[in-house]
N, C-alpha and C positions, 0 to 999 in steps of 0.2 A: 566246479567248486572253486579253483581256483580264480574266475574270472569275477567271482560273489565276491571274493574273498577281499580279492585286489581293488573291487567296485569300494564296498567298504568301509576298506582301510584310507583308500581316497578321500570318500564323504566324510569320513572321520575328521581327518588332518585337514580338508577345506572348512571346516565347523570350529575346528581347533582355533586354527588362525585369524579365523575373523570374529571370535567371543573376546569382548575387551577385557584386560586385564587391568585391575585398578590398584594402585598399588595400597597397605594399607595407610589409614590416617596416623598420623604424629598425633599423641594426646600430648595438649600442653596445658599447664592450668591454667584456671584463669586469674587475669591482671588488671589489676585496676591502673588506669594509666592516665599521667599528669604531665600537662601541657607547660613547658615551664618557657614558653614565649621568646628564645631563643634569646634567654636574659645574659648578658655579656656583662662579663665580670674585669676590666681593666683594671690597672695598679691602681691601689688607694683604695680600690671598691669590692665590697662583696656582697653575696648573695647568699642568704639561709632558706632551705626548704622542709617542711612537712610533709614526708610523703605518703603518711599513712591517716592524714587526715585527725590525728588523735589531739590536735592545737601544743605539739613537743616537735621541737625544731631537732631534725632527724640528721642534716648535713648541710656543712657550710664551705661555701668556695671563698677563700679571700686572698690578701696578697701579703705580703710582706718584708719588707727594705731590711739586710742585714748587713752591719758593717764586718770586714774582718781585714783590719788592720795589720795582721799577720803577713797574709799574702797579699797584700797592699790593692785592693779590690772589693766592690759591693757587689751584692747580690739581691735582683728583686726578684722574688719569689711569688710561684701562684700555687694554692695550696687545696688540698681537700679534705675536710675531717668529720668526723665520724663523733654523734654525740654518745654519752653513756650508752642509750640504748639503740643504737647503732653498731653494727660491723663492718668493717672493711677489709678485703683479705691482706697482707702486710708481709712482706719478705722479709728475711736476714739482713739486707741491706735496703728498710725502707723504704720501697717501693712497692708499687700496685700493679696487675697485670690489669694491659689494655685491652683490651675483647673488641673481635669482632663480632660481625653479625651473626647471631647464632652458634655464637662461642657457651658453652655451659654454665650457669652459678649454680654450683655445688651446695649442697647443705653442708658435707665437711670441708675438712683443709683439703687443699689443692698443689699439687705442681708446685713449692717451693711456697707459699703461700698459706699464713694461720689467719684465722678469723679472730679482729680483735677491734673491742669496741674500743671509743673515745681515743680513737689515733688522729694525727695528723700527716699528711704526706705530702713532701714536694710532690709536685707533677710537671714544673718545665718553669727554669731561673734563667734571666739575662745576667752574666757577670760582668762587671764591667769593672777594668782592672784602671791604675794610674797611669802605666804607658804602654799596655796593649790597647786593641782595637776590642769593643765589645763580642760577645757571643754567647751563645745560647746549650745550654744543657736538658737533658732530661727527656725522659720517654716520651714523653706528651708533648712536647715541644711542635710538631706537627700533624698531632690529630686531626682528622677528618671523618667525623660522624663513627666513633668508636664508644665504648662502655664502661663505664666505673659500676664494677660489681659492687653490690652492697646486698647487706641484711640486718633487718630491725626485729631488734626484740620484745616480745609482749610473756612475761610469764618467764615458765619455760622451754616455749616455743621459737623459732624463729621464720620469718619469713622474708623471701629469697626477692630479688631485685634488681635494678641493674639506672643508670644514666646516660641519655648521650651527649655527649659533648665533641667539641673541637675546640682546636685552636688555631689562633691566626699572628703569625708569628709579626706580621708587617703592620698588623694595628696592635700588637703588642695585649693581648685579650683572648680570653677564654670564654666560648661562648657554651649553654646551656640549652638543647634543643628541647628535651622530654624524657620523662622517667617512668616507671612501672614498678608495682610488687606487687606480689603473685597474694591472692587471695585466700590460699590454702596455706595452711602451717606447713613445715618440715618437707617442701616440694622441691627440687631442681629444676630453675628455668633457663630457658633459651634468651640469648641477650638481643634487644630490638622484639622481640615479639611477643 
């Protein structure tokens, strides 16, 4: 009995080990996703996109020259804003969080972060003082292939999204790879996919 037993329990745990194990699937909804041709936006120039297709220009990246004679220094600014029926998540102190890949866009607020349309946000300014040396501020300042969460609203629904972009500090330019929103209202997606 015991030799049955022990035979078995053997067959058992060699059948165990070798049935593969799948892990389950991620559901993610689906995205319609826009190829925005890796459109670079240098000082003086910008770039507006629709990303939901409705012919309403949804977010605009552009630049902007500020003087401030106070602190005896200009500032050229690259920026990203969010039309009426647009949101962008916006800190206490003006800023956007940078997402990596398969970082979450929430439907609600976030980590330090309210959803709010028709903002504008620095994302990365050269200062450029009367007798220091030039230099550069801001989160974005060195992206490479990261996320501007976003969400567009139709109704009372919103639908969740995301951008990728970089920047290139040595050609002075922000470039624009490709964008996504999630086809289903009131969804949470994953950023890049």
């Amino acid at each position: 009995m015991k030799k049955t037993f022990l035979l078995f329990s053997w067959v058992f745990v060699i059948g165990a080990c070798n049935k593969p194990v799948e892990p389950p699937a991620e559901f993610h909804p689906k995205m319609k996703y826009i190829n925005l041709d890796d459109t670079t936006v240098a000082f003086n120039h910008f770039a507006f996109f629709d990303l939901d297709g409705n012919g309403e220009k949804d977010v605009l990246f552009s630049t902007l020259f500020v003087g401030d004679p106070l602190y005896e220094q200009d500032k050229k600014q690259w920026l990203v804003t969010s039309s009426f029926n647009a949101n962008l998540p916006v800190s206490d102190h003006e800023t956007i969080p940078m997402l990596s890949l398969l970082d979450s866009v929430p439907i609600n607020d976030f980590s330090g972060y309210h959803w709010y349309n028709a903002s504008s946000i620095v994302l990365a300014q050269k200062i450029i003082g009367v007798t220091s040396p030039p230099y550069w501020e801001g989160e974005w300042k060195e992206a490479i292939n990261r996320f501007v969460p976003i969400q567009l609203k139709k109704g009372g629904t919103v639908y969740n999204g995301w951008i990728e972009v970089s920047f290139r500090l040595a050609n002075e330019m922000i470039i624009l790879h490709r964008a996504a929103v999630c086809v289903e209202a009131n969804k949470t997606v994953k950023a890049g996919k």
